[in-house]
C-alpha positions as CSV (number, residue, x, y, z in Angstrom):
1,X,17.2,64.9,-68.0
2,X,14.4,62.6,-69.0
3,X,13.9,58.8,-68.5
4,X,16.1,57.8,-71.1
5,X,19.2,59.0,-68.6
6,X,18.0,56.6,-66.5
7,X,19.0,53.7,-68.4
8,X,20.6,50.4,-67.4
9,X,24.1,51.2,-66.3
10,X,26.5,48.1,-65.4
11,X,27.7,48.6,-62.0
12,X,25.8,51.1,-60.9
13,X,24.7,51.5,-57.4
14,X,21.0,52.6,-57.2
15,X,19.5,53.0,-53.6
16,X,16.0,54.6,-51.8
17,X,17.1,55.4,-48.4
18,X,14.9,56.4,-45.2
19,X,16.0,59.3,-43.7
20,X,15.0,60.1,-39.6
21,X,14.9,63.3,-38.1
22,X,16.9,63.6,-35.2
23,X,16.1,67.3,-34.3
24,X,14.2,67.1,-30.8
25,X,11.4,70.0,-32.6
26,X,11.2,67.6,-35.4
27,X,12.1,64.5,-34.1
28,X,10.4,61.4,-35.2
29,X,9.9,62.8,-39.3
30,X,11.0,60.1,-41.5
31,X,12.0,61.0,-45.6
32,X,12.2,58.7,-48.8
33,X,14.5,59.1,-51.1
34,X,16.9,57.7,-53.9
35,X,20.3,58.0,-54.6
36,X,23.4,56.8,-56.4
37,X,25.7,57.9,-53.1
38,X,24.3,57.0,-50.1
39,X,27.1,59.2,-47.8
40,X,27.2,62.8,-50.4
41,X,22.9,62.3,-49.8
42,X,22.8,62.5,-46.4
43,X,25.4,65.2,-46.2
44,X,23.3,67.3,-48.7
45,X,20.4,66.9,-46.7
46,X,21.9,68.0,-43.8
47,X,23.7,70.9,-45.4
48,X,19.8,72.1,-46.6
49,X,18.8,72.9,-50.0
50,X,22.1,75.4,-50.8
51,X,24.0,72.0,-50.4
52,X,21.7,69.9,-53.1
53,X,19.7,68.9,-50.3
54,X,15.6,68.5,-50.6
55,X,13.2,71.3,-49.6
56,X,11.2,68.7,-47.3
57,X,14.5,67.9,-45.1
58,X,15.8,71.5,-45.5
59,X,16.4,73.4,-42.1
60,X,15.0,70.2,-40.0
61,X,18.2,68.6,-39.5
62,X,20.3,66.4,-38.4
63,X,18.8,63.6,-40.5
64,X,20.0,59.8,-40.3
65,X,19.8,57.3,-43.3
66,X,19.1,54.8,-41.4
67,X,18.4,52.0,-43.7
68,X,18.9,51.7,-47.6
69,X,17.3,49.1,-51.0
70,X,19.6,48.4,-53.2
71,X,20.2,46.1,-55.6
72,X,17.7,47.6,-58.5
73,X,18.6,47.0,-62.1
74,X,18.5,50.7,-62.9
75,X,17.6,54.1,-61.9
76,X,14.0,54.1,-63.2
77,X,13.3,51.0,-61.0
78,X,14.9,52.5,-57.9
79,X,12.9,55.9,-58.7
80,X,9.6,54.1,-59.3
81,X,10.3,51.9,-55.9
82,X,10.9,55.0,-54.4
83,X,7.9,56.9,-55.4
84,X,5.8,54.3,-54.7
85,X,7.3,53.9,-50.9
86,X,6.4,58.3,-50.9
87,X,2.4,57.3,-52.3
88,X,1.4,53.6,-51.3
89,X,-2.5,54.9,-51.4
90,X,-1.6,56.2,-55.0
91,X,-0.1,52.9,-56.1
92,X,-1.9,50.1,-57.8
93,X,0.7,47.1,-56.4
94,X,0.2,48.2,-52.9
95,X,-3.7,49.1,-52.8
96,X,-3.6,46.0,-50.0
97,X,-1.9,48.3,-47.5
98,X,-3.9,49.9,-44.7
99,X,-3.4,53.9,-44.3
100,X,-1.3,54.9,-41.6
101,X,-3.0,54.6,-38.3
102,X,-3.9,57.6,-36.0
103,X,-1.7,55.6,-33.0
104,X,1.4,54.7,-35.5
105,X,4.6,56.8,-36.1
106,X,5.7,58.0,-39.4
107,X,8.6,55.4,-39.0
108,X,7.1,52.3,-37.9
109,X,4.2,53.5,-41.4
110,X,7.5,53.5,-44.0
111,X,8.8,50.2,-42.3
112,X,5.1,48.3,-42.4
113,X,5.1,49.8,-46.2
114,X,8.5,48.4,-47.1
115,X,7.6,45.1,-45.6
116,X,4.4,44.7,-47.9
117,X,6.4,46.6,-51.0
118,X,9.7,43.5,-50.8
119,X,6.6,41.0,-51.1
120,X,4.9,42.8,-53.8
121,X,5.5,42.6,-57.9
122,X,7.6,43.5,-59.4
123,X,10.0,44.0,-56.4
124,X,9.4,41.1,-55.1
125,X,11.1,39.6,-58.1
126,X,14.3,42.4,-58.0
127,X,17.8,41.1,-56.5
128,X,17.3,44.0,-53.5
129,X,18.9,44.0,-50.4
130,X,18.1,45.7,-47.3
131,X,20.6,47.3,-45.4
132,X,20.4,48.5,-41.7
133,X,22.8,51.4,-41.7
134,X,21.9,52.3,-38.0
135,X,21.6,49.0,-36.0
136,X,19.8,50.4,-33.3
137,X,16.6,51.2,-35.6
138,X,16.6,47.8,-37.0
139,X,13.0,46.7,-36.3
140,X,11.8,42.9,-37.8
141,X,9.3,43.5,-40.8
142,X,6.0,42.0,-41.2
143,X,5.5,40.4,-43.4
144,X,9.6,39.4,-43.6
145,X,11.3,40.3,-46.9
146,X,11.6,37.5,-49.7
147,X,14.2,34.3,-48.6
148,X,16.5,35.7,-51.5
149,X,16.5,39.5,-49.7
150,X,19.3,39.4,-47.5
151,X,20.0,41.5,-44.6
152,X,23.0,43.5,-44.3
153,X,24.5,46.1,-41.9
154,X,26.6,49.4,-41.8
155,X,27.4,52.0,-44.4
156,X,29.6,51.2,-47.2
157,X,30.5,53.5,-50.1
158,X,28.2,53.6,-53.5
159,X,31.2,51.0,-55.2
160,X,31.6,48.5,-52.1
161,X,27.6,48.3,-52.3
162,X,27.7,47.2,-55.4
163,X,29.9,44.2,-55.7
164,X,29.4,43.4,-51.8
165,X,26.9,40.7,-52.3
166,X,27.9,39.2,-55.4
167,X,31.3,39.4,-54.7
168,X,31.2,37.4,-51.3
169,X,28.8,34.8,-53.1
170,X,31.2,34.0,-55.7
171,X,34.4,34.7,-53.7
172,X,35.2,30.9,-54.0
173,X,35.2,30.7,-57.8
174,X,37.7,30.0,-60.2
175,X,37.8,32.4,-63.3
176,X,36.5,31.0,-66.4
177,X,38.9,30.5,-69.2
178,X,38.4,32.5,-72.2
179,X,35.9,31.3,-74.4
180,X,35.5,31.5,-78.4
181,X,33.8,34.5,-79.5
182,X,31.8,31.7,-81.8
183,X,31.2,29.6,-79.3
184,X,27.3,28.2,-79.4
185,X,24.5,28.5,-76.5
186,X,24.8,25.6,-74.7
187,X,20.7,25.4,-74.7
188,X,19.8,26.4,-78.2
189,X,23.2,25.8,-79.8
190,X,22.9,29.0,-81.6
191,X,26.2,31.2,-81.9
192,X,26.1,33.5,-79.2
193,X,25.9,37.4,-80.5
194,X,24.6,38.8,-77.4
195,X,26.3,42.6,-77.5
196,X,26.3,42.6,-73.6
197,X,28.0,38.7,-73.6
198,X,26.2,35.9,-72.7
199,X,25.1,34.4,-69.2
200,X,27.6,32.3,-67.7
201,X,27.6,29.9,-64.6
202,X,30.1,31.2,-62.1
203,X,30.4,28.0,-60.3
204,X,34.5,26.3,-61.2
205,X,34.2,23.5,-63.8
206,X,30.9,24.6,-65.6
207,X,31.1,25.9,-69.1
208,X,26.9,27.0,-69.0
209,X,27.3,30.2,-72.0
210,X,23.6,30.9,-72.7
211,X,21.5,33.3,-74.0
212,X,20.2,35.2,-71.7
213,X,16.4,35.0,-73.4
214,X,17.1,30.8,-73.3
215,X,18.1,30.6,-69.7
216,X,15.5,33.2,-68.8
217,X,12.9,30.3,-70.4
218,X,14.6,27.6,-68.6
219,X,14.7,29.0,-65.3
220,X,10.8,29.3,-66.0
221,X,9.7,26.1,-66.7
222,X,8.4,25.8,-63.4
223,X,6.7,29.6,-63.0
224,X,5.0,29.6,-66.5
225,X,3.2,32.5,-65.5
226,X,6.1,34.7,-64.5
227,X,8.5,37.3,-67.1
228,X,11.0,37.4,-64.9
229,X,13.6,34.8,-63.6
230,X,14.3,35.0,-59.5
231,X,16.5,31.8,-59.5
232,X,16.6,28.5,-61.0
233,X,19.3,25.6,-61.1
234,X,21.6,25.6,-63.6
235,X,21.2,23.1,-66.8
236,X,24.9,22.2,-66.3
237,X,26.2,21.5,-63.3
238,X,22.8,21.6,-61.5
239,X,23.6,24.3,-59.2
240,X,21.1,26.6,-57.4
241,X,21.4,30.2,-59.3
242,X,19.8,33.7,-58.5
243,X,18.9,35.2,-61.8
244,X,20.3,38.9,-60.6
245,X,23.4,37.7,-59.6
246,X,24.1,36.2,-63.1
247,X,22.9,39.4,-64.9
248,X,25.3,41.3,-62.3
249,X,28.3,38.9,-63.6
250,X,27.6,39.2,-67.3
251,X,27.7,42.7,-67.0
252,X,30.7,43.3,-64.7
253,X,32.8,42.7,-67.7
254,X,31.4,45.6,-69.9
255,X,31.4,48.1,-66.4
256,X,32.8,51.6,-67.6
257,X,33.7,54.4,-65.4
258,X,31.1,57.3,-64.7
259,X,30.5,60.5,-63.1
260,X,28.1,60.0,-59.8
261,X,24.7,62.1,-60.8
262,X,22.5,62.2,-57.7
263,X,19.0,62.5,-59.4
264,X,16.5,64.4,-57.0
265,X,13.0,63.1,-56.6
266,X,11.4,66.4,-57.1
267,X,12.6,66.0,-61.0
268,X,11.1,62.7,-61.7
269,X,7.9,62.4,-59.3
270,X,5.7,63.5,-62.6
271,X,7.4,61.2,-64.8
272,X,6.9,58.0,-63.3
273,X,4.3,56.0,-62.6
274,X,4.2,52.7,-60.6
């Protein structure tokens, strides 16, 4: 499969985990890794390479995932997150990043990296969440992720994970009545042919249907330097908005059943570059 399989899917969860080894001959050994369900992975990596799992976990086990990112718009931008958490000295966006000391643990290294990666472009700009899925590793990061990175804890399935945020934000909200195929951008007044649909303000008692190119510009009016959106207020009813969660919406609508493929690192290492 090449990086065209790898292209947007609504409603897809993409995660890079961080496995520890909890084998006393091994113990301390951390892995990075993506996945599209976080509960099969860790199985597979305990049941060794027979099992799907990946020849740098195999016969080492048991392995934890103890925390998970998620949240990425697709699975090249997990998989280049990923590769880049597996290489920071090979990556250009985290050349700021001391090497791992002589004194400090392969764990506490991946953490210190993930803290500087959640503060660096472009993932800095992504919707990501962190999730603890053990509690008792949770260790603050320094520098502390982005204000719009929340924290989240315990394992939930690939499907929960993907609407949990978004759901519980718009929980509260009325559904929006069906609009006019015709209808015109509320920015640009321009009929609205978008084949994905167009952005819409969840908020009850706000008709915002924009373009999504015409909201991206107006949510950067005041970050002309920026390409991408990270939250803005919205033009009609002035609330605050975080862009991801109103690309999430628009595409919830157009979400299409699919077969789980759990993508292995190994395959792609060579074909991305960060």
């Amino acid at each position: 499969m090449g990086p065209a399989g790898g292209a947007m899917r609504p409603g897809r969860f993409f995660g890079v985990y961080l496995l520890y080894c909890l084998n006393p001959r091994h113990r301390g050994r951390v892995y990075v890794g993506f996945t599209v369900n976080p509960a099969r992975r860790v199985q597979q990596h305990n049941g060794g390479r027979r099992k799907g799992g990946a020849w740098r976990t195999s016969g080492r086990g048991p392995w934890e995932m103890v925390l998970i990112v998620h949240g990425f718009p697709s699975s090249v931008a997990a998989l280049r997150f990923e590769w880049a958490w597996q290489h920071p000295q090979a990556s250009r966006r985290l050349a700021h990043v001391a090497p791992r000391l002589r004194s400090e643990g392969a764990f506490a290294f991946h953490l210190r990296v993930l803290a500087h990666m959640l503060r660096a472009p472009p993932w800095a700009r992504l919707p990501l969440t962190l999730r603890w899925l053990r509690a008792d590793f949770r260790q603050e990061l320094c520098p502390p992720p982005p204000p719009h990175v929340p924290l989240a804890f315990g394992p939930l399935s690939p499907r929960v994970l993907a609407s949990n945020r978004r759901t519980n934000l718009f929980a509260d909200t009325e559904p929006q009545p069906a609009q006019d195929a015709e209808a015109p951008c509320t920015l640009c007044a321009r009929v609205l042919q978008d084949e994905e649909g167009p952005l819409c303000c969840p908020h009850p008692g706000c008709s915002l249907r924009a373009h999504m190119i015409c909201l991206a510009q107006e949510f950067l009016q005041e970050e002309p330097g920026q390409l991408l959106p990270l939250e803005g207020q919205c033009p009609g009813c002035k609330n605050s908005l975080l862009w991801g969660d109103l690309v999430w919406l628009c595409r919830m609508g157009t979400e299409e059943e699919e077969e789980d493929l759990e993508l292995e690192e190994e395959h792609w290492t060579d074909m991305l570059e960060i």
